[in-house]
C-alpha positions in Angstrom: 0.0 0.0 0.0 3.0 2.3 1.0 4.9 1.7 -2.5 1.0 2.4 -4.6 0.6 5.7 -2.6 3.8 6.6 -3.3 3.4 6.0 -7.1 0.2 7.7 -6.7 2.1 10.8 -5.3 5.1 10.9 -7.8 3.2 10.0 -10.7 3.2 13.7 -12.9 6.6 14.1 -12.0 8.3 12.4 -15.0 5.9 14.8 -16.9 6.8 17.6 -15.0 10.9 16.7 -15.7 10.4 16.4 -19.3 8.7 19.3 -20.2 11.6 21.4 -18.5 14.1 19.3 -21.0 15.0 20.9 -24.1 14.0 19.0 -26.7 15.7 18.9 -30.5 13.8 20.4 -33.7 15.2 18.8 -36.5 14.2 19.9 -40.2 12.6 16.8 -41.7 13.7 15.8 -44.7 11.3 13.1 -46.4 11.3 10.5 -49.3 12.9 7.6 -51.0 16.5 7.7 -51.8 16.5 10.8 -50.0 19.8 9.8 -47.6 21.8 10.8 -50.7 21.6 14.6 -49.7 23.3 14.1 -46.2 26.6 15.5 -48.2 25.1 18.9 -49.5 23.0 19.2 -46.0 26.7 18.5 -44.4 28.1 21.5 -46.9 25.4 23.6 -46.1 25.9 23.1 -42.5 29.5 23.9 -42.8 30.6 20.8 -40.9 34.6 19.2 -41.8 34.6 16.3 -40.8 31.8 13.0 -40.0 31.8 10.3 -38.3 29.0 7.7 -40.2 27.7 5.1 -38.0 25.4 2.2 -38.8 25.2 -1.4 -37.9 26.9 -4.6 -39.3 23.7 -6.0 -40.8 22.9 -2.5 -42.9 27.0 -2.2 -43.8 26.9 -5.9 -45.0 23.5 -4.8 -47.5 25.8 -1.4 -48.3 22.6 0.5 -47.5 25.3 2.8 -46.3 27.2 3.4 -49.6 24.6 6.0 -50.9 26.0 8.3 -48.0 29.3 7.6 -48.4 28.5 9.0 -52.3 27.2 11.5 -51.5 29.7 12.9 -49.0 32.7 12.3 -51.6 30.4 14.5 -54.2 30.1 17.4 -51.9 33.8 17.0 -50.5 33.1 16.2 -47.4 36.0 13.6 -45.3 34.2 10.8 -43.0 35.0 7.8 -41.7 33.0 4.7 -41.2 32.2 2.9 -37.9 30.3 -0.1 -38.3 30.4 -2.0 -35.1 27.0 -1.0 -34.0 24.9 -4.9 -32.6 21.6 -5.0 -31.4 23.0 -5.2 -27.9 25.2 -2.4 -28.0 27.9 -2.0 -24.9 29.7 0.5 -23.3 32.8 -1.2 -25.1 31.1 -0.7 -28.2 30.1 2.9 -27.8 33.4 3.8 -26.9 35.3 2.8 -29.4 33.2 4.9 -31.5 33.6 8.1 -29.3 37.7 7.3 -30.2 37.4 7.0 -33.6 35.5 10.6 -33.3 37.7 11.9 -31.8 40.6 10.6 -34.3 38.8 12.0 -37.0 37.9 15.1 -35.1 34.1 14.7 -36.3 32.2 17.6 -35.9 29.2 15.8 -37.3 27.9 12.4 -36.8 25.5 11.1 -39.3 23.7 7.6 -37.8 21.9 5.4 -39.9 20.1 2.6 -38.4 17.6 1.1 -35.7 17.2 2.2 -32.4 20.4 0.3 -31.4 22.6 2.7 -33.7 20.5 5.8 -33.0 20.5 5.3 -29.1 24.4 4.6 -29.7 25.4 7.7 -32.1 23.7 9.9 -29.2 26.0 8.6 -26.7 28.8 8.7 -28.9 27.9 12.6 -30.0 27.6 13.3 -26.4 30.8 12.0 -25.1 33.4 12.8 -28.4 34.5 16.0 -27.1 35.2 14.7 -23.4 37.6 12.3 -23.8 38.6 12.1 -20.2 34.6 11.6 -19.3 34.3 7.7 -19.2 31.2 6.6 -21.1 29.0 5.6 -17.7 29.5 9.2 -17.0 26.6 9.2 -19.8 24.6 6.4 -18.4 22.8 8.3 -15.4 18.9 9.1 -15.5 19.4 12.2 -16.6 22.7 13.4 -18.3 23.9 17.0 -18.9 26.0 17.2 -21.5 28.3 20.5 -21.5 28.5 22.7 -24.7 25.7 20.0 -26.0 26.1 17.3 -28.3 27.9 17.1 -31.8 25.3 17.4 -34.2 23.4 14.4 -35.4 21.9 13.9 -39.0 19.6 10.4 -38.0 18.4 8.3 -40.5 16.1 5.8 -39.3 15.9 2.4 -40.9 12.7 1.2 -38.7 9.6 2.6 -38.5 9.0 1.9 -34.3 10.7 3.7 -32.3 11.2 7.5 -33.4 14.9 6.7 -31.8 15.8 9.5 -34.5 14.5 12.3 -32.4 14.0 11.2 -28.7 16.0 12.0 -26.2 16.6 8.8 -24.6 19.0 6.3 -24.8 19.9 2.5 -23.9 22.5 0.8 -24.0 24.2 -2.1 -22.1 26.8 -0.9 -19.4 29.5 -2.6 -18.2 27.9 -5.5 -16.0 25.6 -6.3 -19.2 22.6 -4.7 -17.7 20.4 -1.8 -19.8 21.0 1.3 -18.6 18.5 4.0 -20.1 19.6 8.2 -19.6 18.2 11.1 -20.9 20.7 13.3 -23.0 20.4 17.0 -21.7 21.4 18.8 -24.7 21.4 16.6 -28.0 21.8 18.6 -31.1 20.1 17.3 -34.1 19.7 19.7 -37.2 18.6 17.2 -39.2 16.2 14.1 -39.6 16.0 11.6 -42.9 12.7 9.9 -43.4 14.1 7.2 -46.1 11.3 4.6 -47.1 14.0 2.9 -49.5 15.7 1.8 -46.6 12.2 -0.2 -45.4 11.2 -1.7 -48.5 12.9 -5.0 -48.0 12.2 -5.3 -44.4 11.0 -8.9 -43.2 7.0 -8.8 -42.5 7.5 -9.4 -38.7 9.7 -6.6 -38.2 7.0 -4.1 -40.3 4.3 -5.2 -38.2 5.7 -4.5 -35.0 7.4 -2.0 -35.4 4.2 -0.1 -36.5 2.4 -1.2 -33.6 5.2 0.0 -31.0 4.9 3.6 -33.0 0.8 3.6 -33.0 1.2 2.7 -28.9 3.6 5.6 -28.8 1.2 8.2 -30.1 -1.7 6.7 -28.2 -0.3 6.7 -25.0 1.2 9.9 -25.3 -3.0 10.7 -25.5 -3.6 9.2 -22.7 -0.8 10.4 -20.5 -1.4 12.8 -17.4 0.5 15.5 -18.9 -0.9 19.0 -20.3 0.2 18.6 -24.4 0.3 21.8 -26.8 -2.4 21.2 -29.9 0.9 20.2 -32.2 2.1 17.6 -29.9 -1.8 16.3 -29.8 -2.1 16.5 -33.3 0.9 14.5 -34.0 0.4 12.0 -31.4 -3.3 11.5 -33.3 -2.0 11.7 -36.5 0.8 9.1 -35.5 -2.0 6.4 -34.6 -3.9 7.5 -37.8 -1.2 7.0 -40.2 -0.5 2.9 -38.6 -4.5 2.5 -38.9 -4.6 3.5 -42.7 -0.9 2.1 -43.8 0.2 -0.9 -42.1 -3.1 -2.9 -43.6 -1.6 -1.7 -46.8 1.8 -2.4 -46.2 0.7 -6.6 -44.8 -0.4 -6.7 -48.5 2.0 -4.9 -50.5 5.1 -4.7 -48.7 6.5 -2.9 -51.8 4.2 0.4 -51.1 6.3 3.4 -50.9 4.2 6.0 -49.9 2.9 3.7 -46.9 6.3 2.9 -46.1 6.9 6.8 -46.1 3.7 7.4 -43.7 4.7 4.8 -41.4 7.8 6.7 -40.9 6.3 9.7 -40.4 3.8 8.1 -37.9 7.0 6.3 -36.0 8.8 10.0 -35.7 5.5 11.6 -34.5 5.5 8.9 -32.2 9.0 9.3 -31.2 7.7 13.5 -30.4 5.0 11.8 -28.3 7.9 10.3 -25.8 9.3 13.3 -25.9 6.9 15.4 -24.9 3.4 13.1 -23.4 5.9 9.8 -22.1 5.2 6.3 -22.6 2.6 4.8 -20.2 1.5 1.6 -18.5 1.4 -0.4 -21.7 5.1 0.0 -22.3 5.5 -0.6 -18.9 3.8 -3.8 -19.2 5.7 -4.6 -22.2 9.1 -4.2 -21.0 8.1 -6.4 -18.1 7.3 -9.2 -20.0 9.6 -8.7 -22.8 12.4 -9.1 -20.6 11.1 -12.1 -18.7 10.1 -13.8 -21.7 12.5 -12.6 -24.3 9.3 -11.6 -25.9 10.2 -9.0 -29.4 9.5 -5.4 -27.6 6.9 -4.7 -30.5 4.9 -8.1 -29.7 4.8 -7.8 -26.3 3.5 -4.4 -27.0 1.1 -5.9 -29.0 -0.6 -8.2 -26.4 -0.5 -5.4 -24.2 -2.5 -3.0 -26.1 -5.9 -3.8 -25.6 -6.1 -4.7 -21.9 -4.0 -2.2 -20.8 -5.6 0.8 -22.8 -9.3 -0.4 -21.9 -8.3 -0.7 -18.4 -7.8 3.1 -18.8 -10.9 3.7 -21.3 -13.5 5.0 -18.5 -11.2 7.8 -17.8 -9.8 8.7 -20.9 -13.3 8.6 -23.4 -12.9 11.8 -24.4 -9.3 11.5 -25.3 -10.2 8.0 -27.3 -13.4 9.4 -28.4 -11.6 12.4 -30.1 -8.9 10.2 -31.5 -11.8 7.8 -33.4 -12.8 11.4 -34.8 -9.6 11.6 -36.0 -8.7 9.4 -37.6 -12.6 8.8 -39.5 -13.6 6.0 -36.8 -16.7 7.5 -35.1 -18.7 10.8 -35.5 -18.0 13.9 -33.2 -21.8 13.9 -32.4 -21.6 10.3 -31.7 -21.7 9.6 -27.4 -18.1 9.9 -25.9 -18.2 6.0 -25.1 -19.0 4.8 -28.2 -16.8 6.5 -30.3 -14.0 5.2 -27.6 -15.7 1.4 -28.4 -15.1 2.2 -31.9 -11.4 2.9 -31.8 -10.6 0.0 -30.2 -12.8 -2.0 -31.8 -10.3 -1.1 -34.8 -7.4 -1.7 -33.2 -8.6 -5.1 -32.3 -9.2 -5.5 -35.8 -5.4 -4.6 -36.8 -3.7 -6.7 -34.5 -6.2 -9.5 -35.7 -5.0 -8.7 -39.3 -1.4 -8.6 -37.8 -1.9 -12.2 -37.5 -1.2 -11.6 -32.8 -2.3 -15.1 -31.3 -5.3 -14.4 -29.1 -3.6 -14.3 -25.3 0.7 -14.8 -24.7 0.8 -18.6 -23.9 4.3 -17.5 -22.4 3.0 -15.7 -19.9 2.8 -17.7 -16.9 0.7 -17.3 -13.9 3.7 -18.5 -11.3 5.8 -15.2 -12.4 2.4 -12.8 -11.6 4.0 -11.5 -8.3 7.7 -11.1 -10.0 6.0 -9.4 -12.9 4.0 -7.0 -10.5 7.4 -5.6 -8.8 8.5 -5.1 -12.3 5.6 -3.0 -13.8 5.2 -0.9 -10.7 8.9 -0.1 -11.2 9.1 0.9 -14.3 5.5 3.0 -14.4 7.2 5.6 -12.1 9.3 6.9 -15.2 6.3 8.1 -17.0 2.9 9.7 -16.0 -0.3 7.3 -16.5 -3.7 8.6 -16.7 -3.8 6.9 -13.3 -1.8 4.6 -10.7 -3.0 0.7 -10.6 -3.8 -1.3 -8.0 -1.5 -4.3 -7.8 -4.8 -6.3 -7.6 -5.8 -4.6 -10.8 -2.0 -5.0 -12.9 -2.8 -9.1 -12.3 -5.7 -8.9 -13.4 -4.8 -7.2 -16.9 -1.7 -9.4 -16.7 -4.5 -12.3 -16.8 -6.4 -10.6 -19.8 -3.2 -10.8 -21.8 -2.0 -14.4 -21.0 -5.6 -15.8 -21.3 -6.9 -12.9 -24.4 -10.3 -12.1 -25.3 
């Protein structure tokens, strides 16, 4: 009872903590192909000297050689660090802050997941502090002196919206993840670069999409007081999955719905920013790590329960949102409009081919799995504390499904 009321009583700080953060405003710059201007965007920024960093699996496709191009057109020297996993360490990350500073990059371009973009942060932050280890970088929140190196971020997912957040993880040195907030990233630019999706493997589209959608949605839903452009994205980020990703689960090949879902997955990425995540994610990240669950699945599952659990409270933010995005009518009765919306986001995950309830779940690890939700809902600000009667309860809704 002592830890809920405590939750209760801390729960708009996060929000509050954010919102006094200052936040990057890249220019978007959107398209297919369109990574091949990071050379004249690097000449018009005046910058000497990059640092490209990407992952082994995009380096080995030469996804990257486009950039390179394009910087030996416009004159610009860089050098390559392609050691980037999809469990980056402390090791990893600073080996690339070295070969920064050998190069004396003033510019890192970072093409990749969020495993490359969470890295390149870390590396931007810490390449003109040599003397700084990298853990330095690895508290809740960091403050980074003089601010980052500036970042061109080209994402090659459409989940996260790693390309403009503020956050980072990474693994530190006794293999756990260790997530910070970078006081002070610089990022003049962001590439939206659909080529990069188009041969993406199904499972990786779908989920991907449905971690940006919760992005957006929760941000909605979120205890936090949201400017009209930060509502209007998150909306139009859970519009854009509704309307594409059915598109893209039939015609992988689709640009322009490859284009809108990564649009949708960086207004989803301005929804951490600025509204936070929320008890789905914190659900999610539970269960992902105890079950080695995909972080997009496990989102997934968690969806429905977890957002309905919230629905009595929140109809006029769902009702609005079904407005939105052409689900329900605005004369239509707050509740059922809020029916309506997820109604449809039922229907998606159905067409996403989700298996009705997580057989992995197990009801022996409900107690272990309670400690870890409550935990990790204090970094964000719900639209209200649970019960830890309530959290097994949905925990059941999602082993058992509808």
């Amino acid at each position: 009872m002592a830890f809920y009321t405590g939750r209760r009583i801390i729960r708009k700080v996060p929000g509050t903590v954010i919102k006094a953060a200052p936040l990057p405003e890249p220019e978007l710059i959107e398209g297919f192909g369109k990574r091949a201007e990071v050379g004249a965007l690097c000449e018009k920024a005046g910058f000497k000297s990059v640092l490209l960093v990407t992952d082994q699996t995009l380096y080995s496709l030469g996804l990257h050689k486009k950039i390179e191009e394009s910087l030996k057109k416009h004159g610009i020297p860089y050098t390559l660090f392609h050691e980037i996993d999809s469990e980056p360490t402390v090791r990893i990350v600073d080996a690339g802050r070295r070969m920064a500073a050998e190069c004396g990059a003033d510019c890192i371009v970072a093409l990749g997941g969020g495993s490359v973009l969470d890295s390149s942060k870390i590396i931007a932050a810490a390449a003109n502090h040599p003397k700084q280890g990298i853990t330095h970088y690895l508290h809740k929140f960091a403050f980074v002196k003089r601010g980052t190196l500036p970042m061109i971020n080209i994402p090659s997912t459409a989940g996260t919206g790693a390309e403009c957040t503020v956050g980072a993880v990474i693994k530190n040195k006794h293999g756990a993840k260790s997530s910070t907030v970078l006081i002070g990233m610089e990022v003049p630019y962001v590439i939206l670069d659909s080529e990069l999706l188009i041969g993406a493997p199904k499972s990786v589209t779908t989920w991907c999409a449905i971690d940006a959608l919760s992005h957006g949605l929760e941000g909605l839903l979120a205890d936090i007081r949201s400017s009209d452009e930060d509502v209007r994205k998150s909306r139009e980020c859970v519009k854009l999955i509704l309307e594409n990703l059915p598109i893209l689960l039939e015609d992988p090949k689709n640009i322009e719905a490859r284009q809108a879902t990564l649009l949708a997955a960086h207004y989803g990425g301005n929804a951490i920013n600025t509204q936070l995540a929320g008890y789905v994610h914190a659900f999610a990240h539970s269960i992902g790590a105890l079950y080695h669950i995909p972080h997009g699945k496990a989102i997934a599952w968690c969806l429905l329960p977890v957002v309905g659990a919230q629905e009595n409270i929140r109809y006029t933010e769902l009702a609005e949102l079904a407005v939105h995005c052409g689900l329900a009518e605005k004369a239509e009765a707050k509740e059922t409009a809020a029916d309506k919306l997820l109604a449809a986001l039922r229907g998606l995950l159905e067409l996403c081919g989700l298996e009705n309830g997580c057989d992995a779940l197990q009801e022996n690890d409900y107690d272990k799995l309670v400690g870890m939700i409550d935990a990790d809902s204090i970094n964000y600000s719900p639209s209200r504390t649970f019960r830890d009667s309530e959290i097994r309860m949905m925990l059941d809704q999602i082993r058992r499904g509808y």
